[in-house]
N, C-alpha and C positions, 0 to 999 in steps of 0.2 A: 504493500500500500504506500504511495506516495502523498507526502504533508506538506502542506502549504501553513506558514506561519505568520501571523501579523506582529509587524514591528510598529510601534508608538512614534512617530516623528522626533518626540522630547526625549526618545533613548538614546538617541546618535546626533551627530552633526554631519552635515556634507562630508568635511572630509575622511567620517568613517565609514563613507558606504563599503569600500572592502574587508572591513573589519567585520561589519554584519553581516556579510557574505558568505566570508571566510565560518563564522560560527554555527552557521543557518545549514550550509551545505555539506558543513563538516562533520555537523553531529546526524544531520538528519535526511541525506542523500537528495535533497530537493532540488526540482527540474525543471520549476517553473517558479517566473516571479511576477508580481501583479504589480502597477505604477499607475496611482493617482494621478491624473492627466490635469483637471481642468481647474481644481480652486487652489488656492495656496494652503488650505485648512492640510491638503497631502500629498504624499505621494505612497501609494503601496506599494512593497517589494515584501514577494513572495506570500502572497494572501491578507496579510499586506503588511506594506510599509509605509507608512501615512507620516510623512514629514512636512511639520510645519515650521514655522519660525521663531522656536522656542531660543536654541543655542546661538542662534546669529539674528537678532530681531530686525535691524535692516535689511537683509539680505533680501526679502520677498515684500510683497505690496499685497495686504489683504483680499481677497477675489482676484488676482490676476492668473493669469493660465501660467503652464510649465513649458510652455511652446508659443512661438508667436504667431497667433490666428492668419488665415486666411481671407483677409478681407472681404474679400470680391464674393464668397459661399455665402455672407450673413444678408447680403442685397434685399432679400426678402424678408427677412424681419426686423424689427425695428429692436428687437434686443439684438444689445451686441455682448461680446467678451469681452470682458474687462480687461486692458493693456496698455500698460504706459512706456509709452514709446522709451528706449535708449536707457529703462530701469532695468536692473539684474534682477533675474529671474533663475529660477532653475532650470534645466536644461532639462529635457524629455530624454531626448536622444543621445542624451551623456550615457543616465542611464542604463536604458534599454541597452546600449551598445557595450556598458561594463557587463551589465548581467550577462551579454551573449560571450563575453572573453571568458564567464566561467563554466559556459555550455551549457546556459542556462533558458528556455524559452520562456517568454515576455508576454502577459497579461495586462492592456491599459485602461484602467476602470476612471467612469465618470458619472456623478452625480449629475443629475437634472432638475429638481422640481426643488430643492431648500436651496435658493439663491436670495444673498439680500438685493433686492430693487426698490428704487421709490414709487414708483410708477403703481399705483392700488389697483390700476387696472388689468396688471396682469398678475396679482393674486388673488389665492384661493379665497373664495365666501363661505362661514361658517352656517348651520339652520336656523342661529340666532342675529345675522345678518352681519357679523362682524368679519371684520376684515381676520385670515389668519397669521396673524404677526407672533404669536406666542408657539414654543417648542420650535423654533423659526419662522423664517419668511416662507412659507410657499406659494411657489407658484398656482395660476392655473393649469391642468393637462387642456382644458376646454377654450382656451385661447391662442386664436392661430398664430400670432407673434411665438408665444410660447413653442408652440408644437413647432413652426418654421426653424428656432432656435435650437431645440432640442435634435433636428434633422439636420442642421449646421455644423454644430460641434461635430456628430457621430460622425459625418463626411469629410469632416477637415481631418479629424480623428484618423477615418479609415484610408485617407490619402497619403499618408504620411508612408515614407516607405519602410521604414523597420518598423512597423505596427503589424501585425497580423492578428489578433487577438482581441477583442473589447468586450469588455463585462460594463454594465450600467446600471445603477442605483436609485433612489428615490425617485423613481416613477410615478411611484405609488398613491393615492392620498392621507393626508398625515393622519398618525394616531392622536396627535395634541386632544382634535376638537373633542374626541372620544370619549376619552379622559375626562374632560369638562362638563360630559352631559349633552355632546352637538357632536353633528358629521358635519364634513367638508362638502364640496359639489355644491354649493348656493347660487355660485355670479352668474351674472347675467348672462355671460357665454354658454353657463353648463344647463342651466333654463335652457336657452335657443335650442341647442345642443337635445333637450330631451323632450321638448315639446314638436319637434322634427319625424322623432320617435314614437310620437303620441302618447308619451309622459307627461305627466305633472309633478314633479320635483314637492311643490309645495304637502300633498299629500302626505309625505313620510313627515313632516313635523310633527304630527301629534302621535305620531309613533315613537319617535326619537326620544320626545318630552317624558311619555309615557316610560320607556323604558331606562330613562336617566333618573326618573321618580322615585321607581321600586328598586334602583342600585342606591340612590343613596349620593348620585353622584351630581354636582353645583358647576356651576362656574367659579366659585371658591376651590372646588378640589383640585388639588398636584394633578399638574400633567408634567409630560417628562419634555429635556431641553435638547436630549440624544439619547440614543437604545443605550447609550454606556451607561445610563441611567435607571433602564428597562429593571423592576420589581416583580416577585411573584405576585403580587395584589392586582399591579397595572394586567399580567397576562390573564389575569382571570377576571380581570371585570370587561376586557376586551373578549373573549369569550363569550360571557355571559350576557354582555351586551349585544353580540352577532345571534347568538343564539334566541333570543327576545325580539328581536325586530326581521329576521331573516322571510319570514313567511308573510307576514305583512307586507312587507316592501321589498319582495323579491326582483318584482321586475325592474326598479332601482338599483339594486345591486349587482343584477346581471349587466345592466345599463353601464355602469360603472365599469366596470371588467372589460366589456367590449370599447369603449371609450380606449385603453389603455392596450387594450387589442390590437385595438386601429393607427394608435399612432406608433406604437412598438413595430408591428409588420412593418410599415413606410421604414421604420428605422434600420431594421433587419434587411430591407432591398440595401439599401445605398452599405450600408458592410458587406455585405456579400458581392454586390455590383464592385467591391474594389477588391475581393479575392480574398475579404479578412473573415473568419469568424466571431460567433456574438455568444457570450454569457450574459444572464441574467440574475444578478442579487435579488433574492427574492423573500418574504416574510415568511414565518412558518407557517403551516398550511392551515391550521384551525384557528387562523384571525384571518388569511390570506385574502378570504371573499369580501369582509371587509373592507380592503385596503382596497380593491380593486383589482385585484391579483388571483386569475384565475390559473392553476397551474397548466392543466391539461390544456388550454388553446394556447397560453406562452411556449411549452414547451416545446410547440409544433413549428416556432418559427426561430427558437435559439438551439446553438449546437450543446450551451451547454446549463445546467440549471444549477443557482447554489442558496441554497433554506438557511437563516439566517437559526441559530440554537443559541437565544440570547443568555449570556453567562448571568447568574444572580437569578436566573429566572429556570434553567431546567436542571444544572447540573448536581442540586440538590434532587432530585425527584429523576431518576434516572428511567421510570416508568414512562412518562409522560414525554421525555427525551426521545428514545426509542420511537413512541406511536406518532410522534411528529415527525421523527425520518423516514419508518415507514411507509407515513402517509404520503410522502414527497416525491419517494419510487414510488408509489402505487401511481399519482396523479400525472406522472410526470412521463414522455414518450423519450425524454433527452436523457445522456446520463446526466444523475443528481452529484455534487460536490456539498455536501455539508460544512458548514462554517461554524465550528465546535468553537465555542466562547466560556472564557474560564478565566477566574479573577485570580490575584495574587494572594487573596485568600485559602485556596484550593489547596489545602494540605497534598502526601506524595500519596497516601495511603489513597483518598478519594481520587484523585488524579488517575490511580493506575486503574482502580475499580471504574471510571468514567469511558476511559481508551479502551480497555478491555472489552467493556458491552459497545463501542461503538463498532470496533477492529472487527467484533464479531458479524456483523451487519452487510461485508459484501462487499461496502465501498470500494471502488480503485483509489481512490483522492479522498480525502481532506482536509479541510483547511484551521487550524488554531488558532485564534485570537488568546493571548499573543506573546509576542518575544520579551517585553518587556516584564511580562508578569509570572515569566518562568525560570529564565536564569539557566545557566551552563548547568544544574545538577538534574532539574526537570526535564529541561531539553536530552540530556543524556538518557533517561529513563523513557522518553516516550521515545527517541532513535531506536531503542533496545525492543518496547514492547511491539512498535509497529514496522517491524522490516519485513 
């Protein structure tokens, strides 16, 4: 079985990408690395390596790319990528081109839909009508600027000639509103959008209401700022809140899914049209309808699929771990890559018991969040249990 590791940006500085290299590949035979392409929040290497500008704080410009955009592809939408001209930036293809010096192939993952813009008009509308600025900025997926943009990047992306590979994130719509007692999908776009459809959007309010009632859940209540965040409470009242509203406002939800369907395929042409393959980070599957995130049609137009197993949230409950990997091959026509997420809390003893029932599962791949939260003795132990 081969592992993919995520490295914290704040463990290393530029000049120890070999140094991470060297320990990543040394202890743990890995053969693939993943690179944070488009905000400066990262870069992943090898599941990832998300580097930000913790060690050298001028070194990057907050939201600017790792590559300098293609101008001429954004024509059609009126977002652009963030880029200041003659400012240092990290290099993409530094890189990409060190990981392939250690025979390594090269994964370049990008977010889309948690961007900060000013612009209200192309974020997301909550059922309580408010703008969603909290748990981030998200966009809309129902605004064509958006979706033109989101098609931009992926093609400047797959232009690129030592790219072969791209995984893409936050598609999704956000858990925040959730959490709050509100779904996302309200603006005006996603109205147009469903009433096209012969939806009425406004319908699941007092389903929504209803079932944030009987949870208990306010606009007062914690929502999360990033899944590094993600609780056992939050997963099960996202559950319990799908589970409450799923039949009521099914045709919503399926509506939802196919939205993200639709703009996903378009996405999926223009990488493949450059000869690159597509991964898709994707939520676990018993919130996934939810989000928007239907496995079995995604899976039909990505090579490859990877179910996020958020750490603090399953690796206690190794039951529940399991029936969500499961569930991921079962729904899933692509191979599935699991993204096994485990905190620096994780004693060696739970750790081996965690690898153990997962190793057992089938997997070719998976991926561990992360390098920083394991250290050369961990890292030595899970080289050992998974060869």
């Amino acid at each position: 079985m081969q592992v993919d590791v995520w490295v914290h940006p704040w463990d290393i500085s530029l000049e120890m990408v070999d140094n991470v290299l060297n320990n990543i590949v040394g202890f743990l035979n890995v053969d693939n690395i993943t690179v944070f392409a488009n905000y400066v929040n990262g870069i992943k290497v090898n599941g990832v390596f998300l580097f930000e500008n913790r060690a050298q704080a001028m070194r990057f410009v907050s939201g600017q790319l790792f590559f300098k955009p293609d101008e001429s592809l954004y024509r059609a939408t009126r977002l652009k990528p963030y880029f200041i001209e003659g400012a240092t930036f990290f290099d993409l293809k530094y890189v990409i081109m060190k990981a392939h010096s250690y025979g390594l192939k090269t994964m370049v993952h990008v977010n889309f839909l948690n961007y900060a813009v000013s612009n209200e008009d192309y974020l997301n509308v909550d059922s309580n009508g408010d703008i969603v600025k909290y748990g981030g900025h998200w966009m809309s997926i129902h605004n064509s600027n958006v979706q033109r943009y989101m098609i931009a990047l992926t093609n400047n992306l797959a232009l690129l000639d030592f790219v072969d590979l791209i995984e893409i994130g936050e598609y999704w719509y956000p858990i925040s509103p959730i959490l709050k007692g509100r779904m996302s999908c309200f603006s005006k776009f996603a109205q147009t959008d469903a009433k096209d459809r012969g939806l009425d959007l406004m319908k699941a309010i007092p389903v929504i209401k209803r079932a944030a009632e009987k949870l208990n859940i306010t606009k007062d209540s914690e929502y999360i700022e990033y899944s590094i965040l993600f609780k056992p409470y939050h997963f099960a009242i996202l559950k319990k809140f799908y589970n409450m509203i799923r039949k009521e406002i099914d045709e919503i939800l399926v509506f939802r899914c196919d939205i993200v369907y639709d703009i996903l395929s378009s996405i999926a042409d223009v990488v493949k049209s450059c000869g690159a393959k597509l991964s898709l980070l994707v939520p676990p599957p018993s919130i996934a309808p939810l989000l928007g995130v239907d496995y079995k049609i995604l899976s039909e137009i990505a090579d490859y699929i990877r179910p996020i197993a958020y750490y603090g949230v399953l690796f206690n409950n190794l039951r529940s771990l399991t029936n969500e990997l499961k569930e991921a091959k079962k729904r899933s026509k692509s191979p599935v890559i699991p993204v096994i997420a485990i905190t620096s809390a994780i004693n060696l003893k739970d750790l081996t018991k965690l690898l153990k029932k997962v190793s057992k599962m089938g997997f070719q791949r998976i991926s561990i969040y992360g390098y920083g939260f394991l250290g050369p003795e961990k890292l030595k132990i899970i080289s050992e249990m998974l060869k």
